[in-house]
C-alpha positions in Angstrom: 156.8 100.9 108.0 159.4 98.0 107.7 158.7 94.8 109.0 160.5 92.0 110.8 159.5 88.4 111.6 162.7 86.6 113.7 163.3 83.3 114.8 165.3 81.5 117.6 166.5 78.1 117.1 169.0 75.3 117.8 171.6 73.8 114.9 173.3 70.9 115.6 176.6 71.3 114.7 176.8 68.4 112.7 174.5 70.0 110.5 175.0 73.5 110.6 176.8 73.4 106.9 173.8 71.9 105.1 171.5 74.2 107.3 173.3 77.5 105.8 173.7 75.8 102.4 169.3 74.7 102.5 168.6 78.7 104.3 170.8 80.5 101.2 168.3 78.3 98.7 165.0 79.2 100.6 166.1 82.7 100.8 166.9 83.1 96.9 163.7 81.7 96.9 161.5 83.8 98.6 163.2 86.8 96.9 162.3 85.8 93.5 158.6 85.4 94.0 158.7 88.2 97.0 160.9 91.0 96.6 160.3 92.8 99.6 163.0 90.8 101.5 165.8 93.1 101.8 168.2 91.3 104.3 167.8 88.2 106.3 170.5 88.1 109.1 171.7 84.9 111.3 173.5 85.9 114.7 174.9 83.0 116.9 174.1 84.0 120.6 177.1 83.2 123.2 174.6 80.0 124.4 174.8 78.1 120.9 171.7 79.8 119.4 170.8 81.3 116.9 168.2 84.0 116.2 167.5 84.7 112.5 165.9 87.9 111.5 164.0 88.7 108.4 163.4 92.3 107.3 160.4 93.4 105.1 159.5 96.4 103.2 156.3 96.3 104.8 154.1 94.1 106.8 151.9 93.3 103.5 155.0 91.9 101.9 156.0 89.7 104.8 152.5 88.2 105.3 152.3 87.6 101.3 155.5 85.8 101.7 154.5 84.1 104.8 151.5 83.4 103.5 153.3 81.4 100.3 155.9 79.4 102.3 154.0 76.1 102.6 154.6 76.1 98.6 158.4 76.7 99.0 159.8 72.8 98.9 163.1 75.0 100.9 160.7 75.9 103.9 160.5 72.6 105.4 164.3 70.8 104.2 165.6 74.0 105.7 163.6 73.7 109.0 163.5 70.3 109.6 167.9 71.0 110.7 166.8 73.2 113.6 165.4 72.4 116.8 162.7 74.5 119.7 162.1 77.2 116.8 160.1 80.4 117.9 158.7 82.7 115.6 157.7 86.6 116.4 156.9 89.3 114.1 157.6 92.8 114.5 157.4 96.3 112.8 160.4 98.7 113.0 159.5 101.5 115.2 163.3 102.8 115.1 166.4 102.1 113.8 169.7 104.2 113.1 
């Protein structure tokens, strides 16, 4: 059963550029050691927002990856640009 850990966050717009720039490494990043990533997506919501949603093969890969991040130097440069960052994981119970 897929997977999904998603996070809500601020970006200040000052540094939303560098923010995408640091994410695109971290994600490249995680792939390589931890292929189960198949798509991470970033939505703006209407209030400035952002909610950023990672989708797993299956909740063994996720946790593996999860599990490595403090070793990714990405994790916390990337991070360290949001602001009042949730984190909830989830598994796919339908999709279409």
């Amino acid at each position: 059963m897929p997977a999904v850990r998603s996070h809500r966050y601020s970006v200040p717009d000052a540094d939303l550029e560098e923010f995408l720039a640091r994410r695109s490494s971290l994600i490249a990043t995680v792939r390589e050691g931890h292929p189960g990533l198949t798509r991470a997506v970033l939505i703006r919501l209407e209030d400035g927002t952002y909610t950023d949603t990672w989708h797993w093969e299956t909740p063994g890969q996720m946790g593996a990856a999860f599990d490595a991040m403090p070793t990714f130097p990405e994790a916390p440069l990337t991070m360290a640009l949001t602001r009042d960052g949730t984190a909830l994981n989830g598994l796919v119970v339908d999709e279409r």
